[in-house]
N, C-alpha and C positions, 0 to 999 in steps of 0.2 A: 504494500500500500504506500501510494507516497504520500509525502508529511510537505508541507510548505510552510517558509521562511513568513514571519509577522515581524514587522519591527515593533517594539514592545512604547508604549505610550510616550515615555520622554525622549524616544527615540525620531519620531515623527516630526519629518521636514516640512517646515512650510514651503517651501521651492518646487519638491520633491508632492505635495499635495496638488500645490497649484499645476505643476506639468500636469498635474493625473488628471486635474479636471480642466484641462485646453482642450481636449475631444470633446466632439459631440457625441458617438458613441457612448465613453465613459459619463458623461455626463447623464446621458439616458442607464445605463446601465445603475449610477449610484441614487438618482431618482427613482427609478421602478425599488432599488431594495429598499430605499425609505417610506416604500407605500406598502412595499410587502413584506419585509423584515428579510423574510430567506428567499433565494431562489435557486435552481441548477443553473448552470451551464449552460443547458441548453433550452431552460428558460426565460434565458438573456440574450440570447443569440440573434433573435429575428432573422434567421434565416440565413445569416453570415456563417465566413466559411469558420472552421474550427481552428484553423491557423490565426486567424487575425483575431477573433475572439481571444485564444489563448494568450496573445502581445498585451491586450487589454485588460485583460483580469491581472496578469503578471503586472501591468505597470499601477494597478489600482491595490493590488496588495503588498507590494514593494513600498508604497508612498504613505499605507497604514491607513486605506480606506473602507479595505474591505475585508473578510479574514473568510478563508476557502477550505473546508472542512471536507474529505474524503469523507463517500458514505456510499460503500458498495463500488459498482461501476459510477456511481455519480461524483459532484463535487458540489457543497450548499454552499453558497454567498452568502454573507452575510454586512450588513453595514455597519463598520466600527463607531456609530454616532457617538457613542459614551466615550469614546475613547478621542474622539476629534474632539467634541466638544469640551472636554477637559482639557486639551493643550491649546484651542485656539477657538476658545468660545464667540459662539453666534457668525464665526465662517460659515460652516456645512449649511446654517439655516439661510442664511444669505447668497450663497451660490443656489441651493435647491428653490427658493423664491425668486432668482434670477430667471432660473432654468425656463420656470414655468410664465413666466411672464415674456419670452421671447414667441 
């Protein structure tokens, strides 16, 4: 089973946050977990290929956005909200109110 890398709370770049959220993908991607808490893979995907999904979750759970839990063949997202909002409170809520207003 593989395990993947989280950087741990006080680890979490803001640089490294803000690249994660310059896509529009990633940004629909941290949107839809903030409305659903968890999702697979490949209920993130819309239809993109599994390569370029895979670059996206990897660059969203590198920056400490989102934490990717193995579960069987699947893999559940999940959004680090507790965890963003303790190192750089009322960002995440201010980009996902951005999101939605574009």
């Amino acid at each position: 089973m593989r395990t993947y890398k989280h950087p741990k709370t006080e680890e979490i770049d803001l640089t490294r946050v803000l690249y994660a959220l310059s896509d529009p993908i990633r940004i629909e991607i941290v949107s839809t977990l903030a409305k659903q808490r968890t999702a697979t893979c490949a209920e993130l995907d819309a239809g993109r290929p599994k390569s370029s999904m895979s670059h996206h979750f990897r660059a969203l759970r590198e920056a400490g956005l989102i934490r990717t839990t193995p579960d069987g063949t699947s893999h559940i997202n999940e959004l680090r909200r507790a965890d963003i909002d303790a190192r750089f409170p009322g960002l995440l809520k201010s980009i996902l109110k951005a999101a939605t207003e574009n």
